[in-house]
C-alpha positions in Angstrom: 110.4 231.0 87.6 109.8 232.9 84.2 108.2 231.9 81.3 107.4 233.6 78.1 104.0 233.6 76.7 103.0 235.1 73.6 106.3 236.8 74.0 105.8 238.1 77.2 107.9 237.7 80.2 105.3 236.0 82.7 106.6 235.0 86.2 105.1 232.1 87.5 104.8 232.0 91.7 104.7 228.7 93.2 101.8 227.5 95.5 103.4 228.0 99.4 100.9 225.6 100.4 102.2 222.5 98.3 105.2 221.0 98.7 107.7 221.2 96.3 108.9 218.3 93.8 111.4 216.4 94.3 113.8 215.1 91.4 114.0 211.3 91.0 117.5 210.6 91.5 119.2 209.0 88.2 119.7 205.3 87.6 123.2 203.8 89.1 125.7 202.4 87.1 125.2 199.0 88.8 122.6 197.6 90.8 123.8 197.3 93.9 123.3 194.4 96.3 120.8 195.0 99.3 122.2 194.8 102.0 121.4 196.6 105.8 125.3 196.5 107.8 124.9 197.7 111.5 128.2 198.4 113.6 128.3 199.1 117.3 129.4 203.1 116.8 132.3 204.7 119.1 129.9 207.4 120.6 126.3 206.5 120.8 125.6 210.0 122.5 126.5 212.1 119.5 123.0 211.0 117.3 124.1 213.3 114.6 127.6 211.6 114.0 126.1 208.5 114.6 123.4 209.1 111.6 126.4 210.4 109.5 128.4 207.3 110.2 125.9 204.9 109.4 125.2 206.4 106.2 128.9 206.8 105.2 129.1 202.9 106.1 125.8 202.0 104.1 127.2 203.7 100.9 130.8 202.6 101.2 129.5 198.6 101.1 126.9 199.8 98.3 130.0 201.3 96.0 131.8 197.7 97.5 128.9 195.8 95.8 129.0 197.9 92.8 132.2 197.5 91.7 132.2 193.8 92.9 129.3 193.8 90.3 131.4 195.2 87.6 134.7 192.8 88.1 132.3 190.1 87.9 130.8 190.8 85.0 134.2 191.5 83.4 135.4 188.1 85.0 132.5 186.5 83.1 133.2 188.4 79.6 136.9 187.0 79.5 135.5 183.8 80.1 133.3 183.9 77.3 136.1 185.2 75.0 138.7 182.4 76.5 135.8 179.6 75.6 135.0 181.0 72.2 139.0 181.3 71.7 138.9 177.4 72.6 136.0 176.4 70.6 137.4 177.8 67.2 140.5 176.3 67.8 139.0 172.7 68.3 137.1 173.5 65.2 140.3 174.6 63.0 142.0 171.4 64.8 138.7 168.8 63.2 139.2 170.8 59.9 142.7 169.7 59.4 141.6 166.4 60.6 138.8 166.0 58.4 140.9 167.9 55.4 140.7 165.1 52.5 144.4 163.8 52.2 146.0 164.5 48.6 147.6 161.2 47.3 149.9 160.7 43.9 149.7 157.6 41.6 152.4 156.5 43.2 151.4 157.3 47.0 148.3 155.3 46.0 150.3 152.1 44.0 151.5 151.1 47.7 148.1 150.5 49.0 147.0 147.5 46.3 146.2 144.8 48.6 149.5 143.3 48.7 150.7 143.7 52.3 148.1 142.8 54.7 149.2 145.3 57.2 148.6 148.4 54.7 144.7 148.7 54.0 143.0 148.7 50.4 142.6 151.7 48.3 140.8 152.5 45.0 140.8 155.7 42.9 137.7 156.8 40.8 137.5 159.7 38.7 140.3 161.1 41.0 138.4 160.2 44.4 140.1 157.4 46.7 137.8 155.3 48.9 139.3 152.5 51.0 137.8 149.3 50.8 139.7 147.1 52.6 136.2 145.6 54.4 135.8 143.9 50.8 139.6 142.3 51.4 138.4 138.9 49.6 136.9 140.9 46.2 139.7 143.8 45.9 143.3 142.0 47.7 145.1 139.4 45.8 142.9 136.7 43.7 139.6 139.0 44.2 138.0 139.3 41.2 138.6 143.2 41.3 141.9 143.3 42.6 143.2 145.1 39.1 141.3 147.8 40.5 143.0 148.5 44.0 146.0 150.6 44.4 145.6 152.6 41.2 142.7 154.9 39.0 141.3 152.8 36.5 137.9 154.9 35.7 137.9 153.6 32.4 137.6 150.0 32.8 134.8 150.4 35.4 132.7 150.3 31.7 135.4 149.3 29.1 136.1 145.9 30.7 139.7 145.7 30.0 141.8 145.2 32.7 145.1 144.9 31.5 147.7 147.2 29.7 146.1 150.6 28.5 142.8 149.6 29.8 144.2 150.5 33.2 143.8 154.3 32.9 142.2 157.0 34.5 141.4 158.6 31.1 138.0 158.6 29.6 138.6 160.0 26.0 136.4 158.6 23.5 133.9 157.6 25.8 130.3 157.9 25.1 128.1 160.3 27.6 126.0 157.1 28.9 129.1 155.0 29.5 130.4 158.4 31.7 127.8 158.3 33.2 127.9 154.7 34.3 131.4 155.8 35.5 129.8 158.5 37.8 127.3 156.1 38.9 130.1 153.4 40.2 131.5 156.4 41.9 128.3 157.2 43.6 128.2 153.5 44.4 131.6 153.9 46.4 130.8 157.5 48.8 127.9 155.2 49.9 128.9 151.8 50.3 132.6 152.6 51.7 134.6 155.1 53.3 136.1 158.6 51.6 139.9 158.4 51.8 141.3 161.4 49.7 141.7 162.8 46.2 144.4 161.9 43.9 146.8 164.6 42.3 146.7 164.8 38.7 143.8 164.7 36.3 140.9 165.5 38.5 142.1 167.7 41.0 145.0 170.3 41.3 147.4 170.3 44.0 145.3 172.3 46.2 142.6 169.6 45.4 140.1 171.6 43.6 138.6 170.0 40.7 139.8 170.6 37.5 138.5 171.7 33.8 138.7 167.7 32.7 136.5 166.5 35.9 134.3 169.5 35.3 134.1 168.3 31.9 133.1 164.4 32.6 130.6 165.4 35.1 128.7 168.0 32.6 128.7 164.9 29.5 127.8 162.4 32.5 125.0 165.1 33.2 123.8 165.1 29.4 124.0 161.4 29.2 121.4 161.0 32.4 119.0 162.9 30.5 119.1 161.0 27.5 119.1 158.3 28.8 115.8 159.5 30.6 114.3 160.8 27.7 115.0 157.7 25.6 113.4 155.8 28.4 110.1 157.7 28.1 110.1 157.4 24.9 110.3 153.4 24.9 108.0 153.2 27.8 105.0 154.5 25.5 105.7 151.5 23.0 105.8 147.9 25.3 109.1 145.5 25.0 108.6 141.9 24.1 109.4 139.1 25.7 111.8 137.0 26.0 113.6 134.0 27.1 116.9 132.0 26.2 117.9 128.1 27.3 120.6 126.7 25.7 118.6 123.7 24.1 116.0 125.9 22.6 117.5 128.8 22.2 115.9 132.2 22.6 112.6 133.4 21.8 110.8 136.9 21.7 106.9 137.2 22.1 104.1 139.9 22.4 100.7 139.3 24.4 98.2 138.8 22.2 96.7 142.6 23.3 99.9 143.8 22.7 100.5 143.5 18.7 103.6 141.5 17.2 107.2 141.8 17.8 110.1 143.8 15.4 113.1 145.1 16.0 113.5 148.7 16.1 116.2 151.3 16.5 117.1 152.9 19.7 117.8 156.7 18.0 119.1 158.1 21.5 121.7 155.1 21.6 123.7 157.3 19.0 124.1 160.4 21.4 124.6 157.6 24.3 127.1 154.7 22.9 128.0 156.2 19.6 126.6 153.0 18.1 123.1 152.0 16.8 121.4 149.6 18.5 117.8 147.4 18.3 115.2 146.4 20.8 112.2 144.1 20.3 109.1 146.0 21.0 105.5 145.4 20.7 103.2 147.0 17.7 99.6 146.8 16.6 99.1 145.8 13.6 98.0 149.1 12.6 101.6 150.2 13.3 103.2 147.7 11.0 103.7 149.8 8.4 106.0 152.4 9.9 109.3 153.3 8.8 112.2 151.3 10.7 110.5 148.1 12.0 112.1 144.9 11.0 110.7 141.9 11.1 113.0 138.8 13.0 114.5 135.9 10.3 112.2 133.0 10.0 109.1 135.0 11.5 105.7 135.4 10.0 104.7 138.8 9.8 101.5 138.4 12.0 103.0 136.1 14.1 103.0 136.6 18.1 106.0 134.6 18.9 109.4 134.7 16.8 112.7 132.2 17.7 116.1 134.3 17.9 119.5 133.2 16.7 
């Protein structure tokens, strides 16, 4: 053996006296199975042959095991592969189940309560729900019967339930009245069961949602918060109250603590209804003086107690 050492051919002699090294033998492809196989050989004189057949035996079932090893494994990756295959096609088959159905107006008009064998369905905001489990309020004589078979959003808050109040259209419509809308239709995905999405001013034929129920979900958004705001407003100035019987009428009163009832507007009601409205709420006397307050008919102006018309 030569080496070179500060450029210098050096020849380096090995030690007689040790014994050489021996080269570990690489890894094998497979691990094979461990196995001893002894055979009776043709001619136990010969030792030599007989060493050499025994060793040719031993390797040939080692290679055996080997490539046994290495169908197996293959057997076991088709497998996998044919139960994945299987397992997404299951999956594609529930998504098709589970796809929403896509109904029309007229799809939906069939399914009003009218034939007992068909069952009950109600579109809101463009989502149908069936609620045939509530048969006796929704089928025939129920008190919301006008609702079933048909997409009358707009009567969910308008309370008119004949002619044009039948419609699915909310124009004109105040962002806290949408909002009660999308409340009600919250009210339905929990109480009954998702049945579809209804072709037309909500969704598009592929049933995505469209601009319009983008729309009336972003002014049903704004009306929540105004309605939240206007709420922590009032909750820093107590409510009176009240009580109505039909033979004394009504009456509004403030704890003696509490100051003395007037009427005052609700400013966020404008943003909300489009309309101004009052509310009877509490105020020291201190407070009496502020812009706005109005004190009832026929009240005293430090009185605790005032009767209501």
């Amino acid at each position: 053996m030569f080496l070179f050492r500060h450029r210098k051919l050096v020849r380096v002699v090995r030690d007689p006296t040790k014994p050489p090294r021996r080269r570990q033998p690489a890894a094998p492809l497979c691990t094979p199975t461990t196995r001893e196989v002894s055979r009776p050989l043709p001619n136990p004189t010969s030792s030599v042959v007989a060493s050499r057949s025994q060793f040719h035996l031993e390797e040939t079932v080692r290679g055996g095991a080997c490539i046994g090893g290495r169908m197996a494994l293959g057997a076991r990756l088709l497998l996998g592969l044919a139960l994945l295959a299987a397992l997404i096609g299951v999956l594609f088959q529930l998504y098709r189940i589970r796809k929403p159905r896509l109904w029309t107006l007229e799809e939906l008009s069939i399914y009003n309560g009218t034939d007992e064998g068909l069952p009950i369905l109600l579109g809101i905001l463009g989502s149908v729900f069936d609620v045939t489990k509530g048969r006796s309020h929704y089928g025939p004589g129920g008190g919301y019967h006008h609702f079933s078979g048909r997409d009358a959003s707009r009567a969910f808050v308008s309370g008119n339930f004949t002619g044009d109040g039948l419609t699915d259209s909310l124009q004109g419509l105040s962002s806290m009245e949408v909002n009660s809308i999308v409340d009600w239709r919250k009210l339905y995905f929990d109480k009954y069961t998702f049945s579809g999405k209804i072709v037309g001013r909500y969704y598009d034929s592929q049933g995505n949602p469209t601009k319009y129920l983008k729309g009336v979900e972003m002014k049903a958004k704004r009306g929540a918060q105004l309605l939240e705001k206007q709420k922590s407003e009032e909750d820093k100035i107590p409510n009176c109250n009240s009580k109505w019987s039909q033979a004394e009428g009504g009456e509004v009163w403030c704890e003696a603590e509490a100051g003395y009832p007037r009427l005052v507007r609700r400013p966020g009601d404008i943003a909300l209804t489009g309309r101004v409205s009052q509310r009877c709420a509490c105020f020291q006397e201190t407070e009496l003086g502020r812009p706005g307050l109005v004190v009832y008919d026929g009240c005293d102006y430090l009185s605790t107690s005032c009767k209501v018309k």
